[in-house]
N, C-alpha and C positions, 0 to 999 in steps of 0.2 A: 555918598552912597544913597542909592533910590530907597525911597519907604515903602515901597511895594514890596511883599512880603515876596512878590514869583519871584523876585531880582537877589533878593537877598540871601547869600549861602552861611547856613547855620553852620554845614559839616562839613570835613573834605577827609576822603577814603582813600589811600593809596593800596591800592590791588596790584600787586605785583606779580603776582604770578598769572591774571586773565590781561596784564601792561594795557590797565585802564585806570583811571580815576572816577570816583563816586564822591560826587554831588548831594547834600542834601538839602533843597530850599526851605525858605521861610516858610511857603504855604504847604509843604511837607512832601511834595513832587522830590523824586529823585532822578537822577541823571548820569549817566554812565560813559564816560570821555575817553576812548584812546586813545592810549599816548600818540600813536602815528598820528593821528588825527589832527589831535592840539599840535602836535610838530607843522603838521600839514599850514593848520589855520595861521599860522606864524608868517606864510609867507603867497596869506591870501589879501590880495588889496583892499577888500571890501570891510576886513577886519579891524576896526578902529584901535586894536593894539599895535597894531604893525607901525614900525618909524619907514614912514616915507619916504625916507632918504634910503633905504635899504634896496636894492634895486634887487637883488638875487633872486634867483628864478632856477629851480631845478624839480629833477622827476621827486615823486614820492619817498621818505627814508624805507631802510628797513624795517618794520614793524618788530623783529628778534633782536633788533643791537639797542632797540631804545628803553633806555631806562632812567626814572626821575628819580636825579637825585639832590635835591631841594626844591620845597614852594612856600610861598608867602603870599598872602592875604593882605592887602592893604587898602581901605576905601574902596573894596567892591572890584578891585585889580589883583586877580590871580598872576603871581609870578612865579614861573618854573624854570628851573636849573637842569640840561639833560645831560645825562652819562651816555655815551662816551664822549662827547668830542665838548659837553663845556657849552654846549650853546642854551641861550637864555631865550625865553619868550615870555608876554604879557598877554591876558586875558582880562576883558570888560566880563564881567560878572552876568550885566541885561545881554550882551552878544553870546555868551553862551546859552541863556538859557534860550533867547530864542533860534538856538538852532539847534538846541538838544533834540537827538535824532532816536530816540525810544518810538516804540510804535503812536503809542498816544498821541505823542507830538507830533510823530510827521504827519498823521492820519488828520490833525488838527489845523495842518496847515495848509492841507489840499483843499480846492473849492470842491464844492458836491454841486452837481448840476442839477438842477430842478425841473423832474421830467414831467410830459403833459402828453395827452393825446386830444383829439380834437375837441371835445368840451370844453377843455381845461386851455389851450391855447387859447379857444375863442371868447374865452371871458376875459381874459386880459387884455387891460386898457390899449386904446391905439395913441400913438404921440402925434399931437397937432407939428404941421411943420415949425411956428410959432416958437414952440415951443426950443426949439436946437437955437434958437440968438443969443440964450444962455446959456452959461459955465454947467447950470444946476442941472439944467435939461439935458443938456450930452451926457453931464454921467450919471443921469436917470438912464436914458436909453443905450449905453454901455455898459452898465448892470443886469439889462435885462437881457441883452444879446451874452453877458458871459453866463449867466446864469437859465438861462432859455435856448439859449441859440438862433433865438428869431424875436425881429419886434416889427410890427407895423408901425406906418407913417400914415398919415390924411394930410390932403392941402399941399402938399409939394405943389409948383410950378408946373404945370405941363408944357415942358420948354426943355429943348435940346439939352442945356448946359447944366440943370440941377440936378442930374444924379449925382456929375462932376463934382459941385459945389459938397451936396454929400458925402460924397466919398472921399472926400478932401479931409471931412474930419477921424477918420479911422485910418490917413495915413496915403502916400502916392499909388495911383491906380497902378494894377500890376498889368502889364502890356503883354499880349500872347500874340500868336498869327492870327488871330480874330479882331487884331487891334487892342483898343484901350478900353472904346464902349462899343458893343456892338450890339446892332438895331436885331429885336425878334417881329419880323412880318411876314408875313405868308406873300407878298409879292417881291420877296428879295430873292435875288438870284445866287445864294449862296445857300447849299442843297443840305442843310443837315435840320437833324428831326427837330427841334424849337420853331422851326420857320415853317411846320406843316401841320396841318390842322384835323390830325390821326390823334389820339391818346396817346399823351406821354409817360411815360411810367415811373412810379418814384426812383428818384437817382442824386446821385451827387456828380459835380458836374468834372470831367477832365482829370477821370482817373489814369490817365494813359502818361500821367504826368508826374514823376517821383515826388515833384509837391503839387500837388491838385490846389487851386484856388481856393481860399481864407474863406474872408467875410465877404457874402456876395451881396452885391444889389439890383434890385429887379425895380424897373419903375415904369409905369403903365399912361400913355402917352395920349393911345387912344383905345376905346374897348365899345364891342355894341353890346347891347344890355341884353341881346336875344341870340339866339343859334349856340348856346355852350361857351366852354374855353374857362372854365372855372380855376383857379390855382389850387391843387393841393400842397400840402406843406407837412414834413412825416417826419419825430424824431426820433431818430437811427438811434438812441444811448436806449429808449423807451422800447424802440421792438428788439435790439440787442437783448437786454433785462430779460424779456418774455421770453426770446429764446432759448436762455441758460435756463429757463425752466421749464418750455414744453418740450425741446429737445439739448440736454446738456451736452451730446457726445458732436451734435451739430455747431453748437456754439463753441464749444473748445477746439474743431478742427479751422474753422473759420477763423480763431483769434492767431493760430498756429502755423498752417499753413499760407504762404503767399499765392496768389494767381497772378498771371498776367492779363493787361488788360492794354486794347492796342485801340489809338485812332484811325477810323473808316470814312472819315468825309471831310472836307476841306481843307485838301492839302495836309492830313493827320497822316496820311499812309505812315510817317516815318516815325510817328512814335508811340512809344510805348513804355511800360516799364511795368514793373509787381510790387504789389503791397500786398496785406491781410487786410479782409472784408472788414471785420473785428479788430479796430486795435486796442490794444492793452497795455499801461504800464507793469512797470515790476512787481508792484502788489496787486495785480489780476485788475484794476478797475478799468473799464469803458473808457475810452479816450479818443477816440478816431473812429470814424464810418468811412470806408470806400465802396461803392456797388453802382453798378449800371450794366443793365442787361443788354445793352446794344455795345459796347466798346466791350465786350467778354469771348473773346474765342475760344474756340475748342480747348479744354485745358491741355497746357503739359505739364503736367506731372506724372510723378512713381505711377507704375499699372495700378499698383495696390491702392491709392491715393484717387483716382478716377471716376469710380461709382460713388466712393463717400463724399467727395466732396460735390460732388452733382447732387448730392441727398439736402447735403448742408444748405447750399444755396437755392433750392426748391423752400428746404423750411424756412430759411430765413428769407425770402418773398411772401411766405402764407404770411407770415408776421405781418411785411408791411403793407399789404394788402388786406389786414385785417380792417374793417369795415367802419371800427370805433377811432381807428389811429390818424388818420390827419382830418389835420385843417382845412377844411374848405371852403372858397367865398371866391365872389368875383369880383377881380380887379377893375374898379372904375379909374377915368382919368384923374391923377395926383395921387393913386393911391403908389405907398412903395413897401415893399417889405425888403428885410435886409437880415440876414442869418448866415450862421457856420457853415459853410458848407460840405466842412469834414467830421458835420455832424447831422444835420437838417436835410432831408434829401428832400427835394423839390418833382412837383408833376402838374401835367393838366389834363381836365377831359377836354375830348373831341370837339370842336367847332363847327358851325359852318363856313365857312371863309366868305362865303356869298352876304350873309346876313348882313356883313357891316366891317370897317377896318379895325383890324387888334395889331396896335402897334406898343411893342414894348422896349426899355434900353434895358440893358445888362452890364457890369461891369464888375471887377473884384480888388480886394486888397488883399495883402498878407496877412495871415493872423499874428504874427509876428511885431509890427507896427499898430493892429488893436491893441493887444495883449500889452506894449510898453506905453502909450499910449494911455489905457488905463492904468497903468501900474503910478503915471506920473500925479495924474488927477488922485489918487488916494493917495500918495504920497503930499502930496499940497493939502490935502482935507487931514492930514496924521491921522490915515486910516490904517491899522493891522490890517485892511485888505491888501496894502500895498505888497505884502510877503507871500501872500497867496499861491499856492502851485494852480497851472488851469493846463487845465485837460493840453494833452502836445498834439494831437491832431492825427489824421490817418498820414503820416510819413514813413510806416514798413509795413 
C-alpha cells in the first residue's frame, strides 16, 4: 500500500439509494464512485485491475439493476461483489483516486493555457536551434508551445529541408493540396493571399477543413530588412476571454452557433465545412479558435440568427485587432516560429515586393501526434503532466 496519504482510503460509504460509493482519503479528500461507473472501469484496458486475459467487451450496464453487494479492502485493492448477476471486479486504490471525477479534480487535471498579448509573448525567450539536439530542449519547447501556443526559433538552417527535419519532431507532416511544405513568395504562381504583399489579417489557417491544421510551422528563408512584411501573432483563447466580457451575448453565440466557411483559391472551390468561431468544452472553457475573414461567405443561417451573428463577429475582430494584442517582429533568415494553430491566429502587414525577396516555407502537423508525443516525454520524466487534459482544438 502507497504511504501517500491522497492514495490511501481511511473510509468506504455505500450510498445505495444515490448507487454510488463514498471514498474517504488519507489526506481527507473525498470521492463519490458510481456503481455504473466502477462496473464500467472493470472492463477498461487502461485499468490495472482488469485480468488481461478477460477480453469482454460490451455497451455500458444499466445504472437501475446495479447493486453492490460485497466489498473488501485489501493492500489498497478494492474488491466488489455486484448484484444481480455475481460479477466481481478490483480496484487499485492510486487508479481511483486519480481519476476521481468531482469537480476539483477534473478541474485539476486540465491544462490552463497561459495567455499573453504582445508584451508578454515578446519577452519570452527565443530557443537557439542548438538547442533541440537535446531530449531536455524539445520538451522545453513543447511545454511552451502546449502552454503558449507559440515559441520562436533563432539559427535554423536557411535550407530547403529544416523545416522538415523540424517538423519531424512533433510528428509526420500532415499533406493537403498545397502539398507537404509549401513555399510563401510573392513570385509563385499559386494565386492565394500569403503569396501577395496586401495586409493579411489575423487568421487561422484552412478553416474550410472539418480539422483545420495543428501545429504549424513558418520558417523564413529569405526577408529584406526594408519595405514592411512584419509577422503578427494574435492569441484567440486571449481575445476569446475579452470577449466574454466586452460583449457576453457575442461570445456565447459564437461558441454556439456554427458557420460555414468555404475554400476560394487554389483548387479550394470544393471544400468546405462549419465549426464555432469559439470552441468550448463541456465545462464552458476555451478550447479551439476558427476565424478567417476571407474563406467566410455570406452566412446561412436562421433569419433570426443573421444580424446577430454578423454583430458577434464584427466584435470579436475589434478584439483582435485590438492594438495591445499581437506579436510583432520581423522575420529574418533562420528565424521560425511554430504555434497552435487552432489557437494562435497568424497575420502580416503590407510589403513592398520590390524592396527585396521574402521567401518563406510552411508546413503543419496534427495536434494529435504533438499532444502524444508529449504525453510520452512526461511519461519517461514520471511527470503528473503525463495525465493532463489539453485544450481538443477547433473541431465543431
Amino acid at each position: 500500500m502507497s504511504g501517500d496519504a491522497r492514495f490511501r482510503i481511511e473510509a468506504l460509504t455505500d450510498d445505495a439509494e444515490a448507487r454510488r460509493l463514498r471514498i474517504r482519503w488519507g489526506d481527507g479528500h473525498e470521492s463519490r464512485f458510481h456503481y455504473v461507473w466502477l462496473r464500467h472501469a472493470c472492463f477498461y484496458p487502461a485499468n490495472p485491475g482488469l485480468d488481461p486475459r478477460n477480453e469482454t467487451l460490451r455497451p455500458p450496464d444499466d445504472p437501475d439493476r446495479l447493486a453492490l453487494e460485497t466489498m473488501t479492502l485489501d493492500d489498497g485493492v478494492l474488491a466488489i461483489r455486484w448484484a444481480p448477476d455475481g460479477e466481481s471486479t478490483r480496484h487499485e486504490a492510486r487508479w481511483l483516486r486519480e481519476h476521481c471525477y468531482c469537480e476539483d479534480a477534473r478541474r485539476a487535471r486540465k491544462h490552463r493555457p497561459s495567455l499573453w498579448d504582445g508584451a508578454t509573448a515578446m519577452a519570452l525567450p527565443w530557443f537557439a536551434y542548438d538547442e533541440l539536439s537535446d531530449d531536455e530542449g524539445v520538451y522545453r519547447l513543447f511545454l511552451r508551445i502546449r502552454d503558449h501556443g507559440l515559441a520562436r526559433l533563432r539559427g535554423v538552417p536557411a535550407t530547403r529541408d529544416a523545416i522538415e527535419h523540424l517538423a519531424g519532431l512533433f510528428g509526420p507532416i500532415h499533406e493537403t493540396n498545397y502539398g507537404r511544405i509549401f513555399d510563401v513568395r510573392t513570385d509563385s504562381d499559386i494565386a492565394v493571399a500569403a503569396n501577395k504583399a496586401s495586409f493579411l489579417g489575423p487568421h487561422t489557417d484552412e478553416n474550410y477543413r472539418h480539422a483545420p491544421p495543428g501545429i504549424s510551422l513558418f520558417h523564413c528563408l529569405e526577408a529584406s530588412a526594408n519595405g514592411g512584411g512584419e509577422s503578427l501573432l494574435v492569441d484567440g483563447f486571449l481575445a476569446a476571454e475579452r470577449l466574454s466580457v466586452s460583449d457576453p451575448e457575442a461570445f456565447e453565440l459564437l461558441g454556439r452557433v456554427p458557420i460555414r466557411f468555404v475554400g476560394d483559391s487554389h483548387q479550394n472551390d470544393h471544400l468546405w465545412a462549419e465549426g464555432r468561431v469559439i470552441c468550448r468544452d463541456g465545462d464552458g472553457d476555451v478550447v479551439g479558435i476558427r476565424y478567417t475573414d476571407r474563406t467566410l461567405p455570406p452566412l446561412d443561417l436562421p433569419e433570426d440568427l443573421i444580424e446577430p451573428m454578423y454583430r458577434a463577429l464584427r466584435a470579436f475582430a475589434q478584439e483582435l485587432y485590438s492594438p495591445n494584442l499581437p506579436l510583432r517582429y520581423l522575420m529574418r533568415p533562420g528565424d521560425l516560429h511554430v504555434f497552435d494553430n487552432q489557437r494562435v491566429l497568424h497575420a502580416r502587414t503590407a510589403f513592398d515586393p520590390t524592396a527585396g525577396t521574402r521567401h518563406l516555407q510552411q508546413c503543419a502537423v496534427d495536434r494529435d501526434e504533438f499532444h502524444y508525443r508529449l504525453r510520452l516525454m512526461a511519461i519517461r520524466r514520471g511527470l503528473d503532466d503525463a495525465r493532463l487534459v489539453m485544450a481538443g482544438g477547433a473541431l465543431a
